[in-house]
C-alpha positions, 0 to 999 in steps of 0.5 A: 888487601883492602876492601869495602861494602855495605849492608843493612841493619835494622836494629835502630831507631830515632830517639827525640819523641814526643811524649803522647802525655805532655806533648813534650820532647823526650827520650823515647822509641820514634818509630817515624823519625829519621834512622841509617840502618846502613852497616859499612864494613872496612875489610883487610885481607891477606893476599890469598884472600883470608880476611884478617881484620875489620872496621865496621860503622853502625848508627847505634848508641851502646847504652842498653847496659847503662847505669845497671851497675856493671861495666860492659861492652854492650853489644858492640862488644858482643859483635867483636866477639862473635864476629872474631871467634866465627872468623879467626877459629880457634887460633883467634886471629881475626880483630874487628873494631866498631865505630859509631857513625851518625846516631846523635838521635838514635838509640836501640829499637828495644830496650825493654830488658835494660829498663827492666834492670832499672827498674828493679834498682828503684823497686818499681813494678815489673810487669814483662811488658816494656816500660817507659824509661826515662822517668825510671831512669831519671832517679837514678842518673840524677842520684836521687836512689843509689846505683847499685846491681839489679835483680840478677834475673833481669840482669841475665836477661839483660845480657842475653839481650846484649848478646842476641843484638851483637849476633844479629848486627855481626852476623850481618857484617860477616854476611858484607865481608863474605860479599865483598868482592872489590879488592885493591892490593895496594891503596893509595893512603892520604889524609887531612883534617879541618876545621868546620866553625859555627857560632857559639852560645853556652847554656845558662840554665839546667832545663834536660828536656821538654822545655825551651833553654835559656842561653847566652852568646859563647865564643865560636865552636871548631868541630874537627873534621877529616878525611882519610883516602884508602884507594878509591875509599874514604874514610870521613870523620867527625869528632862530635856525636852528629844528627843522622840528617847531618850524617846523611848530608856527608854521605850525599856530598862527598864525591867518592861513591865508597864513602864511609862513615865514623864519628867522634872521631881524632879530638874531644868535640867541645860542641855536645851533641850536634842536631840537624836543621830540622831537630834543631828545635827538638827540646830533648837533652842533646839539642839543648846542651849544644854550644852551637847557635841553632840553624844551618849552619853546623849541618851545612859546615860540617857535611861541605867540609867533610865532602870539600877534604874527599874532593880535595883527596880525589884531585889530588896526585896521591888519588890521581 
């Protein structure tokens, strides 16, 4: 059996800020920027009602352990695992899967113990207080000071940190799978991709943020996009890392009130990162290194296209 519900999360936040020194875009907490805190939850089911399987999609990056030195599942992986071991007991026979929904601009809300470990990487002071991360973390991204393994003390913490964050978000998806009360026995499954165009421009200069690129025009950019119909359920996919506006706008068109929501989903996106109309103009590092020409176009392509597959799937004789 399958069925779905949502929930909510707020662990998130907008990341295109403006630096209050410089005026400039960066990387930052925006705590007034555009954020989906929704947690969609896919559940299967035995048909004695025991859950045994999950796909679960939340607008968060797992970048709290990047570039520490270690290689880590981030709190996704320590969600699966919490979510697994409450739910499948000792006999360890339930599996969650997480998948990111539209969070091109969002980030973790704390990422304090993270920057911590940075920070002891480049010999910069601790003080316990949060940091700003990105001038600590330019050095090192750029190689300019080798990567090498924090300070195990601000290593530790990063990963009960990690650990805290996966608990909170599992426990909220345990908390949707134990309210889901809609089950259908035996779903309709159909599915169909395309393709949403856009103009295209590359990139010509090596500006990362704060400062307006310089480009020149490139060929056109297809973003795959597809749907997935499970019943009275849908499945949208993008195989790009979205804008949470872009996100939104899917969620607004598409026809089928049970709609979830995955990115970089089936194909390797050639577009980068894909702004919303309205951050478009944000001179952060992901607007920049998109190779689609600003406007209205990717938002509107991408959410009418998604939205015209769902449509597609609900007139159809498989919904039908």
């Amino acid at each position: 059996m399958v069925g779905y519900q949502t929930g909510l999360a707020y662990n998130n936040v907008n990341r295109d800020h403006l630096n209050p020194l410089t005026g400039r875009w960066t990387q930052g907490t925006n705590l007034t920027g555009p954020v989906d805190p929704e947690v969609q939850v896919l559940t299967f089911s035995a048909r004695n009602g025991t859950p045994i399987a999950a796909y679960t999609s939340y607008a968060m990056h797992p970048v709290q352990s990047y570039l520490t030195g270690y290689t880590s599942a981030d709190w996704p992986g320590a969600m699966a695992a919490w979510v697994e071991e409450s739910l499948g007991g000792p006999d360890n026979d339930f599996i969650l899967i997480y998948c990111q929904q539209a969070s091109g601009d969002v980030n973790p809300r704390q990422r304090r113990t993270g920057t911590n470990v940075l920070a002891s990487i480049g010999n910069i002071p601790i003080n316990g207080l949060e940091l700003v991360q990105e001038p600590i973390e330019e050095p090192i991204r750029d190689q300019i000071i080798p990567l090498v393994k924090g300070d195990p003390f601000y290593v530790r913490q990063l990963f009960q940190q990690l650990t805290a964050l996966g608990i909170v978000v599992g426990e909220e998806v345990i908390r949707v799978i134990s309210s889901t009360a809609d089950w259908d026995e035996n779903p309709a499954i159909w599915g169909k991709r395309a393709n949403a165009t856009c103009p295209g421009r590359l990139h010509i200069s090596n500006e990362r943020e704060g400062v307006p690129g310089v480009y020149t025009n490139g060929p056109d950019i297809n973003v795959v996009t597809g749907a997935i119909g499970l019943g009275d359920i849908a499945i949208a996919q993008v195989g790009a890392e979205i804008y949470t506006r872009i996100g939104w706008a899917i969620k607004d068109k598409s026809p089928m009130k049970k709609t979830m929501l995955i990115t970089m989903a089936n194909a390797q996106g050639l577009s980068g990162y894909i702004p919303d109309t309205l951050s478009v103009g944000h001179e952060t590092f992901q607007a920049l290194g998109c190779k689609i020409v600003p406007g209205d176009c990717a938002e509107t392509q991408i959410s009418e296209t998604v939205a015209g597959l769902i449509s597609e799937y609900v007139n159809s004789t498989t919904y039908q």
